[in-house]
N, C-alpha and C positions, 0 to 999 in steps of 0.2 A: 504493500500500500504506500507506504513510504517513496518509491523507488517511480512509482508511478503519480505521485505527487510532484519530485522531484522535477519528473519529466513534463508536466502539464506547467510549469513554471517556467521551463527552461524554454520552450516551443513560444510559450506567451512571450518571452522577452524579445526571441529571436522573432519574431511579428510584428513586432513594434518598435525593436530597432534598439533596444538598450541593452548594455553589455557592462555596467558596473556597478549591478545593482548588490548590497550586504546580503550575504547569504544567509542572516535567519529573515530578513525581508522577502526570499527566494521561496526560503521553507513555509512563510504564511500566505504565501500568494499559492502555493500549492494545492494548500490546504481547500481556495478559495475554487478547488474545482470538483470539490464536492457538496460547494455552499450554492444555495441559491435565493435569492430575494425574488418574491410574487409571481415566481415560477421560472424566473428568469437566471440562468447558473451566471453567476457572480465574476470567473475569471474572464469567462466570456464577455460580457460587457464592461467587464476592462480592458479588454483588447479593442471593442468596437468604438469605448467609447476615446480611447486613445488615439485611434483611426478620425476620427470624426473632427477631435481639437488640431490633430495636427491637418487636417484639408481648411480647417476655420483660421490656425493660423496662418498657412499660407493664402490663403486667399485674402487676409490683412496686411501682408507681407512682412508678418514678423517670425522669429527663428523659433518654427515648430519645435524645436527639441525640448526644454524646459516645458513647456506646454502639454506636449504628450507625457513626460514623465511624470507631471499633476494628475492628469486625466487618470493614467494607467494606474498609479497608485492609492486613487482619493477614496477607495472602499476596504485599501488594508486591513483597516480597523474590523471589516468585518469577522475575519479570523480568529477575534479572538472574545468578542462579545457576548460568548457565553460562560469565560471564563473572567473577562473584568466588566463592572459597572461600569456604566457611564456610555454613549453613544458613541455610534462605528465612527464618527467622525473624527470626535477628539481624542479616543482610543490610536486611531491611525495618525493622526497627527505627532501624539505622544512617541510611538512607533516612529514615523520618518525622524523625527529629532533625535531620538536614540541615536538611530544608527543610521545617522550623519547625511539624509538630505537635506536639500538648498530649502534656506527658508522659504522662498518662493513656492515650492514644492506643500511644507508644512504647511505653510498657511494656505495654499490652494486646499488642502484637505481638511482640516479643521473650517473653511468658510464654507464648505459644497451643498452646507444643506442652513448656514446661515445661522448657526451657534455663532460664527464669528462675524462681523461686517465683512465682506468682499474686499478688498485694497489695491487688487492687483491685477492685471492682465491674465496671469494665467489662471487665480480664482474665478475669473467672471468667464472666463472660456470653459473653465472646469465645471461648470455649475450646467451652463449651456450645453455643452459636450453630452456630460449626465443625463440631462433633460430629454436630449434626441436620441438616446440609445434607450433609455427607459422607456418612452411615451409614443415611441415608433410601434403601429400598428404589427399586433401578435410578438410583442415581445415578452408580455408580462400578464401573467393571469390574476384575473378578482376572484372574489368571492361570489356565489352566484347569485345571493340573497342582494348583495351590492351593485352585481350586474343590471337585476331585476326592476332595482329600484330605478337605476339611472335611464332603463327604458322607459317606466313608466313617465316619469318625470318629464323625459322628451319628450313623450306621447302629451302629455298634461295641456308642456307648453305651448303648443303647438296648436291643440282643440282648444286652447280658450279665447283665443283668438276669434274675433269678427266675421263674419264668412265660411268659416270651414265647416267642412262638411264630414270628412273621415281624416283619420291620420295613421299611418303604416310606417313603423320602424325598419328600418331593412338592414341587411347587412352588416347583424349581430350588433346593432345601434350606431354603424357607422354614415349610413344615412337616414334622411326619413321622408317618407312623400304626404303630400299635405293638400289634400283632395278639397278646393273650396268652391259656393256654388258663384255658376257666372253672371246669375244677375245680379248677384250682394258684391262681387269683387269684380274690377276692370283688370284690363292689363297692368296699369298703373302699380294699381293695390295690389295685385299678385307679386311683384316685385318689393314693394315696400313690405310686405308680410315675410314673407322669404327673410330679406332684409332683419327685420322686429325679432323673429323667431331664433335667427343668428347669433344674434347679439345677447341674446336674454339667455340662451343654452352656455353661450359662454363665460356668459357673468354668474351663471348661478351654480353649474358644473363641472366639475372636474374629469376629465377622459382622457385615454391613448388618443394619441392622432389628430383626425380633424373626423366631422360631423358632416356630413354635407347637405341640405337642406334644397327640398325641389318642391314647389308650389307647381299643382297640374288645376290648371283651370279650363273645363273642358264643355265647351257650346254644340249641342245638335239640334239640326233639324231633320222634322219628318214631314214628308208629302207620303201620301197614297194616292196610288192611280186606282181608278177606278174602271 
């Protein structure tokens, strides 16, 4: 087990491009591939989310390197959170200063979930980084009582609205259609609703991903021939 620890650390490094990291730093990153947060295994979205600040830094055109090594490290702490009190954040944090990362580093990890104010470039990248490997559609499973809720609620927001007529979540709550009648709503309004319904799902709700929202406003006629 050990051995195969070892090696799920050493594969992550070589991924992501670092090559002086302390090796009991080595041995709790190992550890982290057996760990998993909200379904999502833990060493893995430190590689992803590694991935992700250094494309953010370069595309700000500053030297991803410091930056991915935030990223990769900011959930160390979770290794060992069954063993000490206190949150994976500042746990890991305690960890990198041990054994001797840049503070830049420490404090990107102790800031990632906002125990500490943000200060720095690569905190605010780490934080962001975090966000997009977490919140990325099917990365991370709920609870289904939680899931439940969040559909109805979409559902909620959406029928109490002015004009509508039915409302269909789809795509395990990743969109919803929002059937309203055409003489109560114009084009106008179907847009503006659309609009209303957006806004209110994301001020009131928390979810992976994005929500996508589609107003069908739908006119027929009938002639019979006789």
């Amino acid at each position: 087990m050990e051995r195969l620890c070892e090696r799920a650390a050493e594969d992550a490094l070589v991924e992501v491009g670092i090559t002086d990291l302390h090796p009991e730093l080595m041995t709790l990153l190992g550890r982290l591939r057996y760990r998993t947060s909200y379904g999502q295994n833990v060493l893995k979205h430190l590689v992803e989310t590694a991935h992700i600040a250094g494309i953010m830094a370069s595309e700000l055109r500053l030297d991803p390197r410091m930056i991915k090594r935030s990223a990769f490290l900011h959930d160390i702490g979770k290794a060992l959170t069954h063993e000490v009190e206190g949150s994976h954040a500042l746990i890991g944090a305690d960890l990198a200063r041990k054994y001797g990362e840049p503070e830049e580093v420490v404090h990107a990890i102790e800031a990632h979930h906002n125990e500490v104010p943000p200060q720095t470039i690569e905190a605010v990248l780490t934080q962001a980084s975090d966000a997009c490997s977490g919140g990325r559609p099917g990365a991370r499973r709920e609870s289904l009582e939680a899931y439940v809720k969040r559909l109805e609620r979409i559902e909620e927001i959406a029928a109490g609205k002015t004009g509508v007529e039915k409302v269909f979540a789809m795509q395990a709550g990743r969109e919803i259609r929002v059937m309203v009648k055409p003489d109560d709503v114009d084009d106008i309004g179907a847009a503006v609703l659309a609009r209303d319904v957006a806004k209110q799902i994301e001020e009131e709700l928390t979810y992976p991903g994005q929500i996508r929202v589609t107003v069908v406003r739908e006119s027929r006629v009938t002639e019979i021939a006789r």
